[in-house]
C-alpha positions in Angstrom: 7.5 -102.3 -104.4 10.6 -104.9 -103.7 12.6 -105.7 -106.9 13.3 -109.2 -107.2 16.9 -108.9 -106.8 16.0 -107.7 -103.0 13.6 -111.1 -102.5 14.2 -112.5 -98.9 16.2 -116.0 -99.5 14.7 -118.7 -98.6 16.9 -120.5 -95.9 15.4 -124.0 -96.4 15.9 -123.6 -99.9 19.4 -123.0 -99.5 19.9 -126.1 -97.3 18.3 -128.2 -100.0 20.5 -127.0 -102.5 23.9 -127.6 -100.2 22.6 -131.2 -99.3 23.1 -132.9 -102.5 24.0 -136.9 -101.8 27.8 -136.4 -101.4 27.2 -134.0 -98.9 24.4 -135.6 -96.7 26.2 -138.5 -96.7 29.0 -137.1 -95.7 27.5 -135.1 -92.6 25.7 -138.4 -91.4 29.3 -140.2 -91.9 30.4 -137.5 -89.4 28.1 -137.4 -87.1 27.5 -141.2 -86.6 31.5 -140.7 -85.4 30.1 -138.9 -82.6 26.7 -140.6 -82.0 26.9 -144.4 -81.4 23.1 -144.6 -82.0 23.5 -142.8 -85.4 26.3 -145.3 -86.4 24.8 -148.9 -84.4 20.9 -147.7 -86.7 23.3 -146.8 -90.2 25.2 -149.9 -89.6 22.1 -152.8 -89.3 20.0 -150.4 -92.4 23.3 -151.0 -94.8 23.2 -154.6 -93.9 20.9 -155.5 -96.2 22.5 -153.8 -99.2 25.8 -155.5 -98.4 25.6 -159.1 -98.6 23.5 -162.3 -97.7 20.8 -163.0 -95.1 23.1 -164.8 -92.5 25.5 -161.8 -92.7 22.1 -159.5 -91.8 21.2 -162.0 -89.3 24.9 -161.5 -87.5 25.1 -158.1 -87.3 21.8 -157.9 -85.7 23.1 -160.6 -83.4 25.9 -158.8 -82.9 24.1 -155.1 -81.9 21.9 -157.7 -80.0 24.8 -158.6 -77.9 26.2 -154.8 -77.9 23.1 -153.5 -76.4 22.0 -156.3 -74.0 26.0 -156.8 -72.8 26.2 -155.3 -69.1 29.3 -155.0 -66.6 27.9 -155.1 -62.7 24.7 -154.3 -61.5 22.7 -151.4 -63.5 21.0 -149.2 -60.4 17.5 -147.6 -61.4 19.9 -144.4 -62.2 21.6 -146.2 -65.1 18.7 -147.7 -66.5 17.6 -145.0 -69.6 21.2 -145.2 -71.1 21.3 -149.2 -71.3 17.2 -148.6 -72.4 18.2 -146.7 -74.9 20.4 -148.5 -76.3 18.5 -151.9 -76.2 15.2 -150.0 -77.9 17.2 -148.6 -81.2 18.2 -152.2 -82.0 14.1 -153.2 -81.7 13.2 -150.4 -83.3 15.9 -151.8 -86.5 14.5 -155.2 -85.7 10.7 -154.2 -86.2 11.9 -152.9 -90.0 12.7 -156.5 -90.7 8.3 -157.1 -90.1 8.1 -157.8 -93.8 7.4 -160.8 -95.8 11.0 -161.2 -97.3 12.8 -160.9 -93.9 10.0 -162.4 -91.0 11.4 -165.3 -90.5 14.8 -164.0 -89.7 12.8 -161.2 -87.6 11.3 -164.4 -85.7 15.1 -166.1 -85.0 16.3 -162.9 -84.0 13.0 -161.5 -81.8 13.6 -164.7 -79.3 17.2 -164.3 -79.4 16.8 -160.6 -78.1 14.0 -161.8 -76.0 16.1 -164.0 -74.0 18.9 -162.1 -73.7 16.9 -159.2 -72.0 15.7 -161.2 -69.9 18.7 -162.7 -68.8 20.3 -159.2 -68.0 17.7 -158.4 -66.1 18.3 -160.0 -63.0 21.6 -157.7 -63.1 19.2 -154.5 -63.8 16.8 -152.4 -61.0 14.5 -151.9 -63.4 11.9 -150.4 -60.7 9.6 -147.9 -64.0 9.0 -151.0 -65.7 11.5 -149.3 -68.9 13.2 -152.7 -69.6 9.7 -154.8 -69.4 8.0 -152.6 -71.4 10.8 -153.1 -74.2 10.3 -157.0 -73.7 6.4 -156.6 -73.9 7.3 -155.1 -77.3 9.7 -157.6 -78.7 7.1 -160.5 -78.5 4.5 -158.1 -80.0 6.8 -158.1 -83.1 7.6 -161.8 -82.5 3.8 -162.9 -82.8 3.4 -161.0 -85.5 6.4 -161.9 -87.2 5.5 -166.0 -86.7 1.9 -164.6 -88.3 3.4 -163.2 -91.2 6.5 -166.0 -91.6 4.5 -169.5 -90.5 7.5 -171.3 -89.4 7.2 -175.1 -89.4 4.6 -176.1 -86.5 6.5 -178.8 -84.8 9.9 -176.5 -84.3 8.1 -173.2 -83.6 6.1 -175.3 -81.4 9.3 -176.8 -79.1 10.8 -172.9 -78.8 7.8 -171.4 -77.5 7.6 -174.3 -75.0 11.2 -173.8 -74.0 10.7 -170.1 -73.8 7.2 -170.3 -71.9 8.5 -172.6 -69.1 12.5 -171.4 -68.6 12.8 -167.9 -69.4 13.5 -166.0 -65.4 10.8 -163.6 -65.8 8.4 -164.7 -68.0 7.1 -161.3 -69.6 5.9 -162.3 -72.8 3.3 -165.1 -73.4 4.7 -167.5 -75.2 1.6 -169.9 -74.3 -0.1 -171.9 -76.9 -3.3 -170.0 -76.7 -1.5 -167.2 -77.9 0.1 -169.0 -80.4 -2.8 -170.8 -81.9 -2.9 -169.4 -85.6 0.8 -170.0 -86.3 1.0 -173.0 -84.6 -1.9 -174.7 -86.2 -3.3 -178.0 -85.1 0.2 -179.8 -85.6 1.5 -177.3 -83.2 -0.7 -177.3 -81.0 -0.5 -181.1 -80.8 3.5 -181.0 -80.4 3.0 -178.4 -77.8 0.6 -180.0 -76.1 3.0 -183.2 -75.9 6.0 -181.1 -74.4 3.4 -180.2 -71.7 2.2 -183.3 -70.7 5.9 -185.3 -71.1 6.8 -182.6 -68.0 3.2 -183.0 -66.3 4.0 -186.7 -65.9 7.4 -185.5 -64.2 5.8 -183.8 -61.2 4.6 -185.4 -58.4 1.5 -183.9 -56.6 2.4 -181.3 -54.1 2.0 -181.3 -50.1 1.6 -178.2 -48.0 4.9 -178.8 -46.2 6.5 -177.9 -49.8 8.1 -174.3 -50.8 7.3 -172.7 -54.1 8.2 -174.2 -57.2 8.9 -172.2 -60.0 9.3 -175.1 -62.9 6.0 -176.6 -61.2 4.2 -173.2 -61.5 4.6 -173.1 -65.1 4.5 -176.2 -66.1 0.6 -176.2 -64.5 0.0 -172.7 -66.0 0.6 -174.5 -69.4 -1.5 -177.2 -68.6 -4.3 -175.4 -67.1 -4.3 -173.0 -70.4 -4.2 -175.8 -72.6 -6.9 -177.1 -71.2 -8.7 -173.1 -71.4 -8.5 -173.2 -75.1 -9.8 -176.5 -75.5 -13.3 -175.5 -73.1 -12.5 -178.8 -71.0 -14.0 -178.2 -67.4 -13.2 -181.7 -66.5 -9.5 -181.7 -67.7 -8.8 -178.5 -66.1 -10.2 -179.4 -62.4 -8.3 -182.4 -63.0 -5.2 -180.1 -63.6 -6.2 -178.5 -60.8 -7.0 -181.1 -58.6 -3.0 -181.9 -58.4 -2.3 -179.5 -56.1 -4.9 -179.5 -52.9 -2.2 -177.9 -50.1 -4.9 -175.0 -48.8 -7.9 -174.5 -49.1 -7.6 -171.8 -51.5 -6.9 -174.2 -53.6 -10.0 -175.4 -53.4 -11.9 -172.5 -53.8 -10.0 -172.0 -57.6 -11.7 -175.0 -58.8 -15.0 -174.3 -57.0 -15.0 -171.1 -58.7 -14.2 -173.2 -61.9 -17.2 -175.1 -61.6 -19.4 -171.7 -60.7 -17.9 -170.0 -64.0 -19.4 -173.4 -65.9 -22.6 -172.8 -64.0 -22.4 -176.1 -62.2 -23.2 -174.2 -58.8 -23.6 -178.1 -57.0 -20.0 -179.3 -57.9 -18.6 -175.8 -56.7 -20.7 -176.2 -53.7 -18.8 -179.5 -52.6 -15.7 -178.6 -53.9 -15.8 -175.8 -51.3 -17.1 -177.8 -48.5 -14.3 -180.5 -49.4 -11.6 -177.9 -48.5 -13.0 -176.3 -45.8 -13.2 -179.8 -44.0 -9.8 -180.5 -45.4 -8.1 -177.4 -43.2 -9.8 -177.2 -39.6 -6.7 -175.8 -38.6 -6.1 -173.7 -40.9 -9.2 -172.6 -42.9 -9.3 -170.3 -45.7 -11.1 -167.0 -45.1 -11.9 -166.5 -48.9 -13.2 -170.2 -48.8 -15.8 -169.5 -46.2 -16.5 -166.2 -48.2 -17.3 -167.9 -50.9 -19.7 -170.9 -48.9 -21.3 -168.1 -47.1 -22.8 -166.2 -50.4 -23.6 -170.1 -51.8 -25.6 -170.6 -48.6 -27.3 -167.2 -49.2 -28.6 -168.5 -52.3 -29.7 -171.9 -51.0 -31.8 -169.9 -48.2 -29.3 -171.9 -45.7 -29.4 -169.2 -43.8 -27.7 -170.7 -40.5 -25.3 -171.9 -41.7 -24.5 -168.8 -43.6 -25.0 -166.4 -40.5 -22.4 -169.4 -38.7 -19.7 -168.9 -40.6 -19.6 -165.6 -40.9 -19.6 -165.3 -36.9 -16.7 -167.9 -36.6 -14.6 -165.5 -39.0 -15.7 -162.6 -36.7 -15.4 -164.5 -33.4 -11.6 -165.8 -34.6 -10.5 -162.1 -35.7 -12.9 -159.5 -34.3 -12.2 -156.3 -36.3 -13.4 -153.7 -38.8 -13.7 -155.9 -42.2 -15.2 -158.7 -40.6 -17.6 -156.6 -38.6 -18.6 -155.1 -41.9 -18.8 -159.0 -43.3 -21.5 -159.8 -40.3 -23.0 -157.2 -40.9 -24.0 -157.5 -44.6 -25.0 -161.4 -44.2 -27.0 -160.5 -40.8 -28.4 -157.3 -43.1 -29.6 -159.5 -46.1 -31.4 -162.2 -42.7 -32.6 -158.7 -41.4 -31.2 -159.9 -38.1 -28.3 -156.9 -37.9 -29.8 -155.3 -34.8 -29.9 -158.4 -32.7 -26.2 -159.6 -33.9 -25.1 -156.2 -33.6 -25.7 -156.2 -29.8 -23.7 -159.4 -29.6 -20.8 -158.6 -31.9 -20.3 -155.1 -30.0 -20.8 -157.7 -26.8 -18.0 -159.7 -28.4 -15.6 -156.3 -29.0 -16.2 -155.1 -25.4 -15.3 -158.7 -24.4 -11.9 -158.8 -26.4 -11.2 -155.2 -24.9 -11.3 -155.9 -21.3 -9.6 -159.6 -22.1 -6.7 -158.2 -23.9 -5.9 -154.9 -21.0 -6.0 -158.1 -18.6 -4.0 -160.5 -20.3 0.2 -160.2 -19.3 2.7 -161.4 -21.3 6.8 -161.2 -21.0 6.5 -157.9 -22.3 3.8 -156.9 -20.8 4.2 -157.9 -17.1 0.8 -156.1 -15.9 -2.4 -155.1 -16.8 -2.6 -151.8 -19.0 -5.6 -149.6 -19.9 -8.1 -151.3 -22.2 -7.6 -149.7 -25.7 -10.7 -149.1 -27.2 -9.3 -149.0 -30.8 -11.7 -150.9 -32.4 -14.7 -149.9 -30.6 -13.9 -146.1 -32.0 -12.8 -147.7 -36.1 -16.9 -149.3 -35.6 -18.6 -146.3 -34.4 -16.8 -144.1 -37.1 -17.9 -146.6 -39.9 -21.0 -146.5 -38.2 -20.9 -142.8 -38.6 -22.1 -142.9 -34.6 -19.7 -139.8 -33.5 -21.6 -140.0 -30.1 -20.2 -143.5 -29.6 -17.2 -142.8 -31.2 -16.2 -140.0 -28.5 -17.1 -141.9 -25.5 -15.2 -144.9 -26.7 -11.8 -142.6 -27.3 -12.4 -140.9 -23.9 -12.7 -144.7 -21.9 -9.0 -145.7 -22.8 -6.5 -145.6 -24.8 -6.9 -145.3 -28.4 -5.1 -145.6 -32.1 -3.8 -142.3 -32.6 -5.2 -141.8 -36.4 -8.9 -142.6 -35.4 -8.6 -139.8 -33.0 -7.3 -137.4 -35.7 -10.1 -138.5 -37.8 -12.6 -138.2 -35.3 -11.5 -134.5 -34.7 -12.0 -134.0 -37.7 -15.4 -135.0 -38.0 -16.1 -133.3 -34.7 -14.4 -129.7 -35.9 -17.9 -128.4 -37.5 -20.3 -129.1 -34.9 -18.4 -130.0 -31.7 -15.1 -127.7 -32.3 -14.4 -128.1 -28.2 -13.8 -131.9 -28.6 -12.0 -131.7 -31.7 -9.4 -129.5 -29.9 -9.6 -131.5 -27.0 -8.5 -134.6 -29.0 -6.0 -132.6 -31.1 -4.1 -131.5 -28.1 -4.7 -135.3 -26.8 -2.3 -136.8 -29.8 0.0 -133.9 -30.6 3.0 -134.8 -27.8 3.2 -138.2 -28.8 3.9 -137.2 -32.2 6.5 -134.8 -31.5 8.1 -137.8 -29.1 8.6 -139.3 -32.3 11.8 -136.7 -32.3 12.0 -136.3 -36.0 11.0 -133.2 -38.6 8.4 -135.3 -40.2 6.6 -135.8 -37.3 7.2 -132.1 -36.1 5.5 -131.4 -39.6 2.6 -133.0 -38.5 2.6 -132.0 -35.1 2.5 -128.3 -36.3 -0.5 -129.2 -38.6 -2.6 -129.8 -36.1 -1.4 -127.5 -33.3 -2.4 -124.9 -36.4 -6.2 -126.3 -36.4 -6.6 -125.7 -32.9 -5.2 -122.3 -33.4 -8.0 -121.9 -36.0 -11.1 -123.5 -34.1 -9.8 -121.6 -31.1 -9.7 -118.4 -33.2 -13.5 -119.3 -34.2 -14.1 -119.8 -30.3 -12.7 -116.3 -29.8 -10.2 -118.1 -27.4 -6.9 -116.9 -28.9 -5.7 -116.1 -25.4 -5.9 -119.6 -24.2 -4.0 -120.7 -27.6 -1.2 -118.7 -26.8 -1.2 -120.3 -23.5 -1.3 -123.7 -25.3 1.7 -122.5 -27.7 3.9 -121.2 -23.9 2.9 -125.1 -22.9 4.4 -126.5 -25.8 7.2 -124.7 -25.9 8.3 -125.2 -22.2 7.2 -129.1 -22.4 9.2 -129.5 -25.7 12.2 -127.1 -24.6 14.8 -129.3 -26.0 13.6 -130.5 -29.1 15.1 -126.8 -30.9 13.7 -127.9 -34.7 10.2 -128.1 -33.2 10.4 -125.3 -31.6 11.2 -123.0 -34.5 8.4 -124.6 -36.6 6.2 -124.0 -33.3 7.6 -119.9 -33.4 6.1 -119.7 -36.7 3.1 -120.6 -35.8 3.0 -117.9 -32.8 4.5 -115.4 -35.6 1.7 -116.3 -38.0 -1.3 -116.2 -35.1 0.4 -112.9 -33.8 0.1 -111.2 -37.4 -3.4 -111.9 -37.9 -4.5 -110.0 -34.5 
């Protein structure tokens, strides 16, 4: 048995006897000399205890400033410290979420808000560290208007201001969001604001560049009109700016969302007569699955071959296919569309240009990208052996060939590998070697690891100079040398 006197001490115990309040306070006094955090947190909690509201309200101004205050451009490197720093004052500003001391936590939440946002056009900040701090700080500012319901009309004129002239924009300070606190007088006032700048703009042309001011000041429009369920406001909103044809299609989709499938219908058909010259992809998308649905089948199948016709490659392929599909017509406009490739093929070896003075070898590109979607490996090899070819759809044609035809995917390995190394630099000796090693492996399954060491002797005589593939290429013979 252990007498009590020999009892263990407990070390907690001991350092909740030494910390009595003299003596925690003065540890924290001593460390917060060493730790600007410790003393910047100590400094805005004693606030309170030390004299009015406005005093509070200027030293959190004041470690607003502190934080936010930058000298040059802060690279992606520098970004945690001045992080850091900014997200101890919001963590002391989200103490202030109380009922006493919202209001001030509302003045000082937009103050902070805009002076983030102002430094960060001097900031990389690439991981998104500074936004999500921002994100944050109108969290507590929307719930701090809940909780304070500042007068309508005023609260209503700051988030206008803030919505429409902050640079980046990364909280919502839109009425929608805003609706409780703002109530209907708020809503009115805001709403006002909104349409005083409206009647400023004058309706775009497509000759114009982007406009940031006219951006959001439509964005407000068009989301005032959103929480007030007014189709007819909101194509009217819309209807300002008809410079493409995409434009178009938003309020045809408008009109689709309010199930009025006629007035999208001509609302499309409006802008893709407005553009002949320059017609909107996405627009004929969209008139080719309305079509569908009216059994307009023509014109459907049309417009689909125009896009296919103007552009012949993969995704439009894909496109004719799915509307010819759906007509059960594919097998007949599949003969044309692969008539229509062949046709582009030969027309483009033919054409010359400045830079390219004579014919070349057709490249068969697309022809091979079809067959493989078509998961046709037959056509898909005859096309890459007729010309030329993109070099990545013969890699992954080998390697859909390696299980069943091994002897053409090492025929089209070896076909790609010395333009790669041409490429004369280590990542593309990287991925040279790759592949030199799964011929080695589907010649070892061919039991023709003779003729890959005469492949390696090739390589290494036809790439002599190139000494950093050539070591990569040794280890190779090492490895295929060990496992005989």
């Amino acid at each position: 048995m252990v007498s009590g006197s020999n009892k263990r001490r407990d070390p907690w115990r001991d350092i909740h006897e030494y910390l009595d309040t003299q003596a925690l306070i003065d540890l924290l006094l001593d460390v917060a000399q060493r730790d600007d955090r410790l003393y910047q947190s100590l400094l805005l909690k004693a606030e309170p205890t030390s004299g009015a509201g406005g005093n509070v309200a200027k030293a959190f101004k004041r470690a607003i400033d502190g934080a936010t205050r930058i000298r040059g451009f802060v690279d992606w490197r520098e970004v945690g410290t001045f992080a850091a720093k900014v997200d101890q004052v919001v963590d002391s500003l989200a103490e202030l979420l109380k009922p006493d001391t919202a209001a001030m936590l509302v003045e000082l939440a937009e103050y902070a808000i805009e002076r983030v946002e102002n430094s960060l056009e001097q900031i990389d900040d690439s991981d998104g560290e500074i936004g999500d701090i921002v994100y944050r700080l109108g969290e507590l500012h929307l719930k701090a208007c809940a909780m304070a319901r500042p007068e309508a009309a005023d609260l209503a004129e700051r988030l206008f201001r803030l919505e429409t002239t902050l640079p980046f924009g990364l909280c919502s300070f839109d009425a929608a969001t805003y609706k409780i606190p703002l109530g209907k007088v708020g809503l009115c006032r805001y709403r006002e604001l909104a349409e005083a700048e409206w009647r400023k703009l004058k309706p775009p042309t497509a000759k114009d560049s982007y406009d940031v001011h006219r951006s959001r000041i439509t964005r407000v429009m068009e989301q005032l009109a959103e929480a007030s369920d007014d189709i007819e406001e909101l194509v009217a909103i819309k209807s300002r700016d008809l410079s493409s044809g995409y434009r178009y299609l938003g309020i045809a989709e408008i009109w689709t969302k309010a199930k009025q499938p006629d007035q999208a219908l001509a609302w499309a058909e409006r802008g893709l007569k407005a553009f002949p010259e320059r017609p909107d992809n996405r627009l004929r998308d969209f008139l080719v699955a309305a079509y569908l649905k009216r059994k307009r089948n023509d014109e459907a199948l049309q417009l689909t071959w125009i896009q296919f016709e103007e552009q012949p490659g993969i995704e439009h392929y894909k496109k004719l296919h799915d509307v010819a599909g759906k007509l059960g017509l594919w097998p007949v406009q599949r003969e044309r569309a692969l008539a229509r490739v062949a046709d582009v093929i030969a027309r483009e070896a033919m054409a010359t240009t400045h830079r390219k003075p004579k014919p070349s070898a057709p490249n068969y590109s697309l022809r091979v990208e079809i067959a493989l979607w078509e998961q046709d490996l037959d056509a898909a090899w005859v096309a890459a052996q007729t010309g030329i070819c993109d070099r990545s759809l013969l890699i992954t044609l080998a390697g859909k060939l390696e299980s069943a035809r091994p002897v053409d995917a090492v025929s089209l390995y070896r076909r790609v590998v010395p333009a790669i190394v041409e490429q004369t630099h280590n990542a593309a000796y990287e991925e040279a070697i790759k592949l030199i090693s799964k011929v080695g492996e589907l010649m070892k399954e061919q039991k023709q690891q003779l003729q890959f060491g005469d492949y390696l002797a090739e390589l290494r005589l036809q790439f002599k100079p190139k000494r950093n593939f050539i070591k990569l290429l040794d280890g190779v013979a090492r490895s295929t040398a060990s496992e005989k």
